[in-house]
C-alpha positions in Angstrom: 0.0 0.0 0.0 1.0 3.6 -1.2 -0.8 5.5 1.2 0.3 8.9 0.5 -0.2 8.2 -3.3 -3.7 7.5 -2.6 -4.4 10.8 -0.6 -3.2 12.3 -3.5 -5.3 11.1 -5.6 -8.1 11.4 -3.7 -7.6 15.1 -3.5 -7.2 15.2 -7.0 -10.3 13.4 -7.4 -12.4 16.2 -4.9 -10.6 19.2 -6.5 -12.3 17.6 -9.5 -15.5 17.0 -8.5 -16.0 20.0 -7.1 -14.0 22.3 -9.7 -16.8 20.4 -12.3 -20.0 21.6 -10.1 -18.6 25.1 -10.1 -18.8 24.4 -13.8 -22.2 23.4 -14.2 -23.1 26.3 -11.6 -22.3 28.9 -14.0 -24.2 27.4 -16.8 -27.5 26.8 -14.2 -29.0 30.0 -15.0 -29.6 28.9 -18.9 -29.5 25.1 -19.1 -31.9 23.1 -17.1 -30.5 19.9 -14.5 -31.4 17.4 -17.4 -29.7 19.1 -19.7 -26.5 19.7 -17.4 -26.8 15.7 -16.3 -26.5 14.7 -19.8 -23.5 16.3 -21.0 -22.2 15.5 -17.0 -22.3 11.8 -18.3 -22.2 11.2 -22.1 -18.7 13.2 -22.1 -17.2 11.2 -18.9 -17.8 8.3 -20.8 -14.9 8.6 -23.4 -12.6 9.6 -20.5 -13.6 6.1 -18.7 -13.4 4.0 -22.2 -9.8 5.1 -22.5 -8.9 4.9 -19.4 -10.3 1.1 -19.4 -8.4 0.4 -22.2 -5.4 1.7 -21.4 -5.5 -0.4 -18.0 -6.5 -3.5 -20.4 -9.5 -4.3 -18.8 -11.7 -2.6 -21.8 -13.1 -6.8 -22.6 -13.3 -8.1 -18.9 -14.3 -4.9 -17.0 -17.8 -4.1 -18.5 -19.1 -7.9 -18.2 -22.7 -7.7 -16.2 -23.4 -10.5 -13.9 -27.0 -8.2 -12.6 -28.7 -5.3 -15.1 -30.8 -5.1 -13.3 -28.6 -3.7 -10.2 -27.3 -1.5 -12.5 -30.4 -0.2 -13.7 -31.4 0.5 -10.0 -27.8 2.0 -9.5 -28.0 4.0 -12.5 -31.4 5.2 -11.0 -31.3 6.8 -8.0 -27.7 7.8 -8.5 -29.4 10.4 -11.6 -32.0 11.1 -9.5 -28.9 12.2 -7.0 -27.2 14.3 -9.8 -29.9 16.0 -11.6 -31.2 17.5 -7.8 -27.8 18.0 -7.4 -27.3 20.2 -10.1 -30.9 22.0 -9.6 -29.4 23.0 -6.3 -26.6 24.5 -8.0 -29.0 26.9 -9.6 -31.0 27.9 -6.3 -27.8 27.9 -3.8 -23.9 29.0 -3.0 -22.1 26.3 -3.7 -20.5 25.9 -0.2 -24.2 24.9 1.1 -24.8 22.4 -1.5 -21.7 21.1 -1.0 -22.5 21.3 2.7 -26.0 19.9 2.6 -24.1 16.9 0.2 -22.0 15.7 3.3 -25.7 14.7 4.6 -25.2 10.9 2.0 -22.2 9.1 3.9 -24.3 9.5 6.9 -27.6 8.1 5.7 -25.5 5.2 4.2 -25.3 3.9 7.7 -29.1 4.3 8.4 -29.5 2.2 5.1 -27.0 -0.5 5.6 -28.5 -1.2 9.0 -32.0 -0.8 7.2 -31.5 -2.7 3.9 -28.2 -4.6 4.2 -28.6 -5.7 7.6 -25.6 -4.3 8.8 -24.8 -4.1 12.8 -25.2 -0.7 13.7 -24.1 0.4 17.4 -24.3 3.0 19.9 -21.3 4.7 18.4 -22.3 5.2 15.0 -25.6 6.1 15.9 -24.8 8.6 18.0 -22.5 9.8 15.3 -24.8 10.0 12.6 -27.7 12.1 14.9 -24.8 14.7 15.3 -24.2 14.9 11.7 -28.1 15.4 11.1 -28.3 17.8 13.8 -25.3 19.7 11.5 -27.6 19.6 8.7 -30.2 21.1 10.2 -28.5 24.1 11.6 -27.2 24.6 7.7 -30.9 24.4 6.5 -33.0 25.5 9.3 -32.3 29.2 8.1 -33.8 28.2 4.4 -36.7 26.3 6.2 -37.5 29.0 8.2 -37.5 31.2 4.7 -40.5 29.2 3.0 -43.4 31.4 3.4 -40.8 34.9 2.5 -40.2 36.4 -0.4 -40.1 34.7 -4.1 -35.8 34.4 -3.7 -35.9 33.0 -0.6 -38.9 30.6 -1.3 -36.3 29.5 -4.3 -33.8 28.9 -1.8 -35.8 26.9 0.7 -36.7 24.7 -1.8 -33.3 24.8 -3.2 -32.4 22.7 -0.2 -35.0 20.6 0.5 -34.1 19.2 -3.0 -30.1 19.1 -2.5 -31.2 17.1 0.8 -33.7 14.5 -1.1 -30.6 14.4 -3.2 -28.4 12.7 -0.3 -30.9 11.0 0.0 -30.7 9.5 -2.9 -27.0 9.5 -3.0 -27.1 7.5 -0.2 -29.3 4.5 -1.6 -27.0 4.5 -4.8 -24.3 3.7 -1.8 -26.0 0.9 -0.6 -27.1 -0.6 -4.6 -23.0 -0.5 -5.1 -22.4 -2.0 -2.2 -24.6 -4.9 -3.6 -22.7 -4.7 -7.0 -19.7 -5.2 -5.7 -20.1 -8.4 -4.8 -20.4 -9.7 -8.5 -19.5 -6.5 -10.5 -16.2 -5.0 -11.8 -15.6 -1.6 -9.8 -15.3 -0.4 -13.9 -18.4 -1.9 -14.9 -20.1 0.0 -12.0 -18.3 3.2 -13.6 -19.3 2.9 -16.8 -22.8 1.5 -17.1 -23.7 4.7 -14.5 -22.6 6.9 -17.1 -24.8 4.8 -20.1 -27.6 4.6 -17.8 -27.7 8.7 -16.3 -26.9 9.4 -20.0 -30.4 7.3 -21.1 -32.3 8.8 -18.6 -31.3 12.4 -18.5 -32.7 12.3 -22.2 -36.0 12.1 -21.1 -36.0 15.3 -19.4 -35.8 16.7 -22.8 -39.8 17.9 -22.6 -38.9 19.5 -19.8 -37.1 22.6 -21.6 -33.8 21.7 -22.7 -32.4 24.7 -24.9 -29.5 24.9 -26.8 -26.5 26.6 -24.8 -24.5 28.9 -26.2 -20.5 28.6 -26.7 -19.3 29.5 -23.8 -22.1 26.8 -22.2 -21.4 24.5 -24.1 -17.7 24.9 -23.3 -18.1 24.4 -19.7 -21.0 21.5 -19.9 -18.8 19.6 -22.1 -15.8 20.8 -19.2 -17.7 19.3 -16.7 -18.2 15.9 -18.2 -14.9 15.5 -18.7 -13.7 16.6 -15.5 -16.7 13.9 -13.9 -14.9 11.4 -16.0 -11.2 12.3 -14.7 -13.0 13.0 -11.2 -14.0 9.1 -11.2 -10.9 7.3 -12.5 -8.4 9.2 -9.8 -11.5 8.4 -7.0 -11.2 4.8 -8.1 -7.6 4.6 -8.3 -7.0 6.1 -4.7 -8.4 3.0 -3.0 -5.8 0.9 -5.0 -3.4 2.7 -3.1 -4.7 3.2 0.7 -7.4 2.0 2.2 -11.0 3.2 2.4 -10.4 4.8 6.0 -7.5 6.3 5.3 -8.5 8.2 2.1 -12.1 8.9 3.3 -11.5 11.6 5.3 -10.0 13.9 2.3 -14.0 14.1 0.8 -14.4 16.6 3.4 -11.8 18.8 1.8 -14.3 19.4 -0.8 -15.7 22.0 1.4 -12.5 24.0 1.7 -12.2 24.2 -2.6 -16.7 25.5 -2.1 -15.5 27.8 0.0 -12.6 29.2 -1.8 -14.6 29.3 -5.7 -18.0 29.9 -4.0 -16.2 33.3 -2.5 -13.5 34.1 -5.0 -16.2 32.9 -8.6 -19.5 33.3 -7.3 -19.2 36.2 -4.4 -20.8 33.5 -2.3 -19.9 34.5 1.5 -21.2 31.4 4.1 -23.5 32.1 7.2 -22.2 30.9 10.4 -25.2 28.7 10.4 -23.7 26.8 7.2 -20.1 27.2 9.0 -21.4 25.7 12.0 -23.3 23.1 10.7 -20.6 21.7 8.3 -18.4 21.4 10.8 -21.0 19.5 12.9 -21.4 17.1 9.9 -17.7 16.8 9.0 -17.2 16.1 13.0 -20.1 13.0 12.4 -18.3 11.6 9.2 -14.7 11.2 10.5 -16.4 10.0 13.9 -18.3 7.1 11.2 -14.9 6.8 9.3 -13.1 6.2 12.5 -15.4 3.5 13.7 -14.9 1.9 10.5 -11.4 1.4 10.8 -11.8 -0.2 14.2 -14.7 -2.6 13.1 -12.5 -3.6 10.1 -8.9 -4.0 12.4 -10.7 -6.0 15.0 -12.8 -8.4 11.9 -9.0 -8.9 10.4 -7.9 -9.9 13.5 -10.6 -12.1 14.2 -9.6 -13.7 10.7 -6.5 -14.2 11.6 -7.1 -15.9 15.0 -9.8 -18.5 13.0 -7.2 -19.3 10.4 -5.4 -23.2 10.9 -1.8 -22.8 11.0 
């Protein structure tokens, strides 16, 4: 293991991610979140064909044991973009970004829910601070619902960025399925056929033909969600899950910096507060991990015959 070659990567990976939604922010005010989601995936998928065949793995890396799963996957996880994106349109980045940290912890709710996970005290009492970090970031937008027109906008801005996680955080749990009979590039790619599929079906819905510039940064962004994934993926080759983890909450520092700098977004001490409430919950989840997984290796390794 290479661990400081995976952190790397990993913060390559976030400055991507996050560098990509700043992209699709500028274009919100002209091109819808089905339109944005489209070029988002159909342009990340040369990046991940090439980068499959480069590794060799272009033949053995897309076979599908379940379509099915990746339907399902494919799903929820557009579902997660596209009110992803719309958020973009209605809120500073820093809050979306914020109100995004809201997934990792409803992935334990889910695995104790759906994949009969253990859950404990520990975690539990981890994930109700985290939740209690994203209500203080949206209880000043809830509070905002019956206000003016903006500010109506912006309350429902978040409720949709939170149904979001939420749906994030079920297209957690439907990879942690597909991992069990999928390639890790299968699970890439077919994502990108199928939010590619469905985004097309928002076309009703208003799609309009950006102009240079918009097209310039769409096409930007999908590119940038293509490179985002492979350096994501290749991190956990490197170091393990616990140990790159943490660096997702770094994302938050790069909102900060283009929301203020690009967008002359400055955050609320409510958003401030509230992030660093949630950030407090993931590393305490991230950190229980690591212990669960040390003390089941060792349990292994007690079990095994000499």
């Amino acid at each position: 293991m290479r661990p400081l070659t995976g952190i790397a990567l990993k913060l390559v990976s976030v400055t991507l991610f996050i560098t990509m939604s700043a992209l699709i922010k500028a274009a919100s005010g002209h091109v819808p979140p089905g339109e944005a989601v489209f070029f988002r995936s159909a342009f990340a998928i040369p990046v991940i064909l090439i980068w499959l065949a480069w590794r060799g793995d272009l033949r053995t890396g897309l076979k599908v044991a379940s379509p099915i799963g990746h339907f399902w996957r494919g799903f929820v996880g557009t579902a997660a973009m596209g009110m992803s994106f719309a958020g973009l349109g209605l809120l500073p980045l820093p809050e979306v970004t914020a109100i995004s940290y809201a997934a990792p912890l409803l992935v334990v709710v889910f695995a104790a829910m759906f994949l009969n996970e253990q859950v404990g005290v520990y975690r539990i009492g981890a994930v109700a601070i985290g939740l209690v970090g994203v209500l203080i970031v949206l209880a000043p937008r809830l509070s905002a619902l019956s206000g003016p027109m903006v500010e109506t906008a912006q309350a429902v801005g978040a409720m949709v960025v939170l149904t979001g996680a939420i749906c994030a955080a079920l297209a957690q749990i439907y990879v942690r399925k597909l991992v069990q009979t999928e390639e890790t590039s299968a699970i890439v790619f077919y994502f990108s056929i199928t939010s590619t599929a469905l985004s097309l079906l928002t076309i009703p819905f208003g799609w309009t033909l950006p102009s240079g510039p918009e097209f310039g940064l769409l096409v930007t962004a999908g590119i940038l969600g293509g490179l985002g994934q492979i350096f994501l993926t290749s991190s956990y080759r490197f170091a393990d899950a616990s140990v790159v983890a943490p660096f997702d909450y770094a994302s938050i520092l790069f909102a900060l910096s283009i929301g203020y700098f690009v967008f002359d977004e400055v955050p609320t001490g409510a958003m401030l507060s509230g992030a660093a409430l949630v950030i407090l919950a993931g590393c305490l989840i991230i950190l229980r991990e690591r212990q669960l997984g040390i003390r089941r290796n060792k349990t292994r390794a007690a079990r095994t015959p000499e």
